[in-house]
C-alpha positions, 0 to 999 in steps of 0.5 A: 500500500501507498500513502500519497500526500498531494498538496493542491490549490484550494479552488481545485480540491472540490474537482480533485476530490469529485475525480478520486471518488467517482474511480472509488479512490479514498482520500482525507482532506485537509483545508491549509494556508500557505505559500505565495499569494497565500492562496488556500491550499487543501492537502489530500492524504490518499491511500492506494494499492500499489498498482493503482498508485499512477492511476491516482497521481494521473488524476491529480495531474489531470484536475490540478495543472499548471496555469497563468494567472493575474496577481492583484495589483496593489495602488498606493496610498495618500498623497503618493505619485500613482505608479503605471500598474503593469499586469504581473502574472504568475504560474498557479494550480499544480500539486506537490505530490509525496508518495510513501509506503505504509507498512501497516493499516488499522481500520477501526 
């Protein structure tokens, strides 16, 4: 058996967590803040087979990619001059993936 611990974008999870329970995969979610922009992070604790272990990371690759996105643009205040705001991207979504083996399982 394998413990797979995805770290996803928050606004992703509820795709994610549809996509894992339709192939009948089982996963724990946990809601986190964290990284740039500090954007809501959700964390997936996924237990799987050893042979269903690609299966579920293709899934958290195919409902959690990589993509641009527009970073709020910030004005300043008071009597400060107004600075030209130019549209800043950055690289969103994705997923930090760990894979781990479990030596023992206990369902109680």
């Amino acid at each position: 058996m394998r413990l797979i611990i995805a770290i996803v974008k928050g606004s992703d999870a509820p795709g994610l967590l549809d996509t894992l329970a339709e192939r009948h995969i089982g996963a724990t979610r946990l809601a986190a803040t964290g990284g740039f922009m500090s954007e809501g992070r959700t964390t997936f604790l996924i237990g799987v087979e050893d042979d269903r272990e690609d299966e579920a990371i293709d899934i958290i690759k195919k409902c959690c990619s990589k993509r641009l996105q527009a970073a709020p643009q910030f004005r300043p205040a008071g009597d400060q001059v107004p600075s030209i705001a130019m549209p800043v991207e950055y690289e969103a979504g994705g997923a930090i993936i760990f894979v781990t083996d479990v030596d023992s399982l206990t369902r109680l």
